[in-house]
Backbone as CSV, one residue per row, in Angstrom:
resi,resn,N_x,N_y,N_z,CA_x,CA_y,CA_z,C_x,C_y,C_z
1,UNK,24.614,-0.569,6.774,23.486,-0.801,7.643,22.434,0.270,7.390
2,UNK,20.961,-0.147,6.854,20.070,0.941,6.849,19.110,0.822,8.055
3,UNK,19.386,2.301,8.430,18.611,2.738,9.498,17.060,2.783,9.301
4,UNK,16.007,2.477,10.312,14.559,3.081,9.799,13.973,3.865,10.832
5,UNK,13.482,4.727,10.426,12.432,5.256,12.203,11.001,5.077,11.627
6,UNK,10.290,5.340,12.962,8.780,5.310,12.386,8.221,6.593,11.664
7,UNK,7.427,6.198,10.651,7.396,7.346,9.856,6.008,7.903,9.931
8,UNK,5.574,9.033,9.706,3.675,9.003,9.806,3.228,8.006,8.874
9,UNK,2.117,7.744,8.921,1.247,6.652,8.297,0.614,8.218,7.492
10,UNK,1.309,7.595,6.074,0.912,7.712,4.563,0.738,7.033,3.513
11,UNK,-0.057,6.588,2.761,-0.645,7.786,2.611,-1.676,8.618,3.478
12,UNK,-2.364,9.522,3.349,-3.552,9.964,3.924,-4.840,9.218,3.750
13,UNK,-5.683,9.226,4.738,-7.064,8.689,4.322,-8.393,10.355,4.287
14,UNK,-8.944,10.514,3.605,-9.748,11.830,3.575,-9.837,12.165,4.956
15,UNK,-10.329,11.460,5.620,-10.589,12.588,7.045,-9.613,13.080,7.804
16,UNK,-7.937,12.046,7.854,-7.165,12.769,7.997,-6.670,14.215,7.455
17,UNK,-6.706,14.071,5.787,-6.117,14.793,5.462,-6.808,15.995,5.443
18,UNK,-8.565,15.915,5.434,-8.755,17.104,6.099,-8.719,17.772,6.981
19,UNK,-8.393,17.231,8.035,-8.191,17.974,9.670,-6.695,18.117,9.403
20,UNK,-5.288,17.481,8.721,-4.538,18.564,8.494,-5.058,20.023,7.681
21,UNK,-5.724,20.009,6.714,-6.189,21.061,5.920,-6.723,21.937,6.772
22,UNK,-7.612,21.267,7.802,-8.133,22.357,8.871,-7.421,23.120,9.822
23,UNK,-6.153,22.095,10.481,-5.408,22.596,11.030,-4.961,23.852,10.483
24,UNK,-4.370,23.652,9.377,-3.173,24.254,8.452,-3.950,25.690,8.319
25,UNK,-5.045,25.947,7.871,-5.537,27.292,7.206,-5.255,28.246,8.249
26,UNK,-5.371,28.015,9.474,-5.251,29.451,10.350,-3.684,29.742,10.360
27,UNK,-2.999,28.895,10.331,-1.613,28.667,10.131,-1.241,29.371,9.112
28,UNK,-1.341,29.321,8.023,-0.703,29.432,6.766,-1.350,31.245,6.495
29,UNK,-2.507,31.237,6.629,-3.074,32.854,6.668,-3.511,33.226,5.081
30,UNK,-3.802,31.882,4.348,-4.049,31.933,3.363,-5.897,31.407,3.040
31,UNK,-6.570,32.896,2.780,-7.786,32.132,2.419,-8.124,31.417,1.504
32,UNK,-9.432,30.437,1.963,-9.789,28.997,1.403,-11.409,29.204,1.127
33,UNK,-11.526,29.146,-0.178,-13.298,29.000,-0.468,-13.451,27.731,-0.081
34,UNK,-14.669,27.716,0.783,-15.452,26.415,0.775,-15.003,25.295,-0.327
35,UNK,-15.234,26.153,-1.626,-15.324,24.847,-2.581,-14.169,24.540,-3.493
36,UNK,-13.190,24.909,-2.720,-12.083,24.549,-2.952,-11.354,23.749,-1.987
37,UNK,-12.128,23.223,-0.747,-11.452,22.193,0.070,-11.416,20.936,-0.184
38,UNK,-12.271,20.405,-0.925,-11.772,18.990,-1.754,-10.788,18.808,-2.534
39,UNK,-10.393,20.139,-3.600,-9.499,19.939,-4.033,-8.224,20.024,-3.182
40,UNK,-7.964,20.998,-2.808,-6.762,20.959,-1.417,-6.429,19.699,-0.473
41,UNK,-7.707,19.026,-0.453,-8.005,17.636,0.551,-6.946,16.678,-0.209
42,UNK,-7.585,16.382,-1.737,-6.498,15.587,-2.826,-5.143,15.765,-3.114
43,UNK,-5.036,17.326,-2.912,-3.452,17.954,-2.882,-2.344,17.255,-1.915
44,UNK,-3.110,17.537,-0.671,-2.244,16.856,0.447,-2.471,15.559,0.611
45,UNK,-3.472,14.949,0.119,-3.123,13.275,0.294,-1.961,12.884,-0.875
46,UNK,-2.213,13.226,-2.453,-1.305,13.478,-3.330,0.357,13.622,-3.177
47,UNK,0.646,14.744,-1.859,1.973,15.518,-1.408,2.652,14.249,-0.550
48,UNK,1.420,13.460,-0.143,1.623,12.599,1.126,2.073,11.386,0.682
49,UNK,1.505,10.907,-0.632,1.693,10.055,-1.303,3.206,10.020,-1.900
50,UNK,3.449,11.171,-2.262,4.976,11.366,-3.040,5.702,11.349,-1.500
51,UNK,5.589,11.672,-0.695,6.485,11.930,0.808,6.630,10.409,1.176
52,UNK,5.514,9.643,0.873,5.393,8.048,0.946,6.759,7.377,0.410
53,UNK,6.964,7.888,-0.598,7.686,7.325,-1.653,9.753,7.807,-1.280
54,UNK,9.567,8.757,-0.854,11.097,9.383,-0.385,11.140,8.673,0.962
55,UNK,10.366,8.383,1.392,10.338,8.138,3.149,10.695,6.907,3.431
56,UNK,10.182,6.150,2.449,10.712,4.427,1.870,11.785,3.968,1.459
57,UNK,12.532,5.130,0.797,13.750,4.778,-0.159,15.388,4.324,1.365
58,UNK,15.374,3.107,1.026,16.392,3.247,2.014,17.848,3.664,1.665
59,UNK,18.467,4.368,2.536,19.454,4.952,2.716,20.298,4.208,3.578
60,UNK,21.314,4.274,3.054,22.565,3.043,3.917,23.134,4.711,4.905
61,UNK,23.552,4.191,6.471,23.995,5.176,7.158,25.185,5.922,6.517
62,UNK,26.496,5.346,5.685,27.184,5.868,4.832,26.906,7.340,4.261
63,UNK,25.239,7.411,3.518,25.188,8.163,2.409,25.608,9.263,2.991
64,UNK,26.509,10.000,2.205,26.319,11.830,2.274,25.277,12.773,1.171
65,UNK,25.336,13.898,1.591,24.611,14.757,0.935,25.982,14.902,-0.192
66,UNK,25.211,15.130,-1.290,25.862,15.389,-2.947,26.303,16.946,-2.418
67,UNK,27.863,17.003,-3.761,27.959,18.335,-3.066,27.590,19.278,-4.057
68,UNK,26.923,20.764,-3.785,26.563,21.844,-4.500,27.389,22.000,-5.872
69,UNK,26.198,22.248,-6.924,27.328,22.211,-7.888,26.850,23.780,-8.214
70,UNK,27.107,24.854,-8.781,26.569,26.458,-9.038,27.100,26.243,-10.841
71,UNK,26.176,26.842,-11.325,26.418,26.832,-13.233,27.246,27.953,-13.122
């Protein structure tokens, strides 16, 4: 039986993903040039897009986590 919950709505659309970006900067404590917020904007719609893709994959309630393997 695969389980689903509701998941955020991803991908991102630009204005979302900039008001996470906006959120995020005081957060993170990492400074941001101006003209580097478009690119960052694409990053996280990009991140959101791949999160799209894991978030979809269904999982039967069964699965376990694989176990650690160390070289």
């Amino acid at each position: 039986m695969t389980t689903s919950s509701p998941s955020p709505a991803l991908p991102l659309d630009d204005e979302t993903a900039g008001a996470v970006v906006d959120a995020m900067m005081p957060l993170v404590g990492i400074p941001m040039a101006p003209e580097w917020r478009e690119t960052v904007i694409a990053n996280v719609k990009a991140t959101a897009a791949a999160a799209r893709l894991v978030l979809d994959f269904p999982l039967d309630d069964s699965v376990e986590p694989a176990p650690v393997f160390r070289a």
